[in-house]
C-alpha positions in Angstrom: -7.4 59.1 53.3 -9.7 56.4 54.8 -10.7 55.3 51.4 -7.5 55.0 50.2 -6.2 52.9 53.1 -9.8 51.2 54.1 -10.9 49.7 51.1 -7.7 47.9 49.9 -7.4 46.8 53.6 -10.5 45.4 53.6 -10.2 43.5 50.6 -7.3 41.5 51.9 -9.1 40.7 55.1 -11.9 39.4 52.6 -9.4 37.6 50.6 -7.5 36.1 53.6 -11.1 35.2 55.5 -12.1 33.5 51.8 -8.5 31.4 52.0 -9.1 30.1 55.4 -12.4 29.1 55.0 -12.2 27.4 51.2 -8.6 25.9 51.8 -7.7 25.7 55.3 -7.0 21.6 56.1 -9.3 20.1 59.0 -7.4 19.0 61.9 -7.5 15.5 61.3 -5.3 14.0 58.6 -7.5 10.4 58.2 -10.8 10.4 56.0 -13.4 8.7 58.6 -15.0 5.3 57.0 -18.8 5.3 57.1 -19.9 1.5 57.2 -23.1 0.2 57.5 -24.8 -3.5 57.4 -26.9 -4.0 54.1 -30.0 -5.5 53.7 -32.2 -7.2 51.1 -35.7 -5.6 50.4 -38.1 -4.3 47.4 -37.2 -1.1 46.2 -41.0 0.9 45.9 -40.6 4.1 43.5 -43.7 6.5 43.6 -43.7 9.0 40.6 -46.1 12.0 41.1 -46.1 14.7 38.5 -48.5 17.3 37.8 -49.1 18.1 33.9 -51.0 16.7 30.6 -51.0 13.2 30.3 -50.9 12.4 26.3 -51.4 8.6 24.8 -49.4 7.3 22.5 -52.2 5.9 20.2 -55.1 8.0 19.9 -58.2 7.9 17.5 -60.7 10.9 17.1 -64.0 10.2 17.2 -66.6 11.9 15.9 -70.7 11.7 16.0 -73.2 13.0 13.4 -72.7 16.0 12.0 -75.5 18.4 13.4 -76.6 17.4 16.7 -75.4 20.0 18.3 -77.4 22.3 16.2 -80.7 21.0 17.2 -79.3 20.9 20.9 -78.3 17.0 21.5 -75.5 16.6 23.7 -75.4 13.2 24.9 -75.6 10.5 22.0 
């Protein structure tokens, strides 16, 4: 009997609590106006990303063929 009654009942508190709080109007009929004084300045934009940087233009370089093999690292 209780879950007959209690769950369709407690759906329409749910439904009437969700009304209330999504649609109810605020007291006040007048939107407030935010104003403020504005002033001139630079506009300073840090970017800071972590990842691979690629170049556009890139050439491979490549030393002799061999060093390596008879252990010479640095050319």
């Amino acid at each position: 009997m209780l879950k007959k009654v209690g769950i369709p009942l407690a759906i329409v508190a749910l439904l009437v609590a969700g009304y209330f709080v999504f649609f109810a109007e605020s007291g006040s009929e007048e939107g407030v106006d935010l104003t403020t004084k504005v002033k001139r300045d630079d506009l300073q934009i840090d970017v800071t990303v972590t990842g691979e940087l690629e170049a556009k233009n890139s050439v491979q370089v490549m030393g002799p063929s061999g060093l390596q093999s008879v252990r010479i690292w640095q050319v």
